[in-house]
C-alpha angles and dihedrals in degrees: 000000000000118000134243134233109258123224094232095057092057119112103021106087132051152155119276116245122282112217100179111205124069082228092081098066126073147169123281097235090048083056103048090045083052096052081036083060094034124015096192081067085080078069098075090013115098139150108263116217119207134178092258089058096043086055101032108036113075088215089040092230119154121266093216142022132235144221116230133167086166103180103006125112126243097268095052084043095055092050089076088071097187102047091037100051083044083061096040092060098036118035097010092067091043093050092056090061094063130061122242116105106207090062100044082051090049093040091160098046134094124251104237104008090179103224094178091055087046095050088052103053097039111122086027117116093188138029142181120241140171135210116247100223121030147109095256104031082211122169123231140184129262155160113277086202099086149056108292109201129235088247092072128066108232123219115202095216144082098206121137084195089055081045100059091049093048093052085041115118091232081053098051086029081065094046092050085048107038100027128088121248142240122194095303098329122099112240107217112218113191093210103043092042111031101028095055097036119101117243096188 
């Protein structure tokens, strides 16, 4: 039969954050010339870590930065000049074509924040996290001070102990099993595979 998600697994992973707007992500070197001009801008400026540079980075660093205001209005928002007129060229034109309201209304912020992931992983250097779609569904260690993409599962954890399950064969056996599939490569779905898988 199919599992069911256990009690003890809620609240630990997660989806990385959806920003939804090519605007939001920058070059390293235009970020750090922006914190170099202003250093309060260090403030909504953060590597952002997607799948590609989990697999494809040997140190597994992001390639690019973000902006993010996450929760601020638009008046503390606007008072990061340089971010905030990058978003106001760039997303704020493309969320007036579509039609949802709430982000039209919210044009520098991101889609999906994940305040509950952030809230979790508050107080944590470090973090695991997989890559959604890949061959090895391996976890990895990273800084938990940047923005962490859609396109990686997110554990909100620094335990070596929680690393060697989640790098275990039953583990990737489960994810092959309860996951989902693209192409040839497993999709890791937080819900479907941690949740249900037993830690004890």
């Amino acid at each position: 039969g199919m599992p069911v998600a256990l009690a003890e697994n809620k609240g630990i992973a997660y989806q990385g954050c959806i920003p939804l707007g090519m605007g939001f992500i920058i070059e390293e070197s235009e970020a750090i010339a922006w914190i170099d001009e202003s250093e309060r801008n260090s403030e909504v400026l953060f590597p952002y870590l997607t799948g590609d540079d989990a697999n494809s980075r040997p140190d597994m660093s992001a390639s690019r930065w973000a902006i993010d205001f996450n929760e601020r209005s638009e008046t503390e928002a606007a008072r990061y000049v340089l971010p905030f007129e990058r978003l106001r060229s760039t997303v704020y034109p493309e969320r007036l074509k579509g039609s949802d309201s709430t982000l039209k209304a919210n044009w520098w912020k991101y889609l999906r924040n994940r305040p509950a992931m952030r809230k979790a992983i508050a107080g944590l250097d470090e973090v695991l996290a997989i890559t959604l779609v890949s061959k090895i569904a391996m976890p990895v260690r990273v800084s938990a001070h940047q923005v962490i993409s859609n396109r990686l599962a997110v554990f909100a954890t620094d335990s070596f102990a929680m690393q060697a399950l989640l790098s275990s064969s039953p583990h990737w056996l489960w994810a092959v099993k309860y996951g989902t599939t693209l192409e040839t490569r497993i999709n890791y779905t937080p819900v479907d595979v941690f949740e249900t898988f037993p830690l004890l």
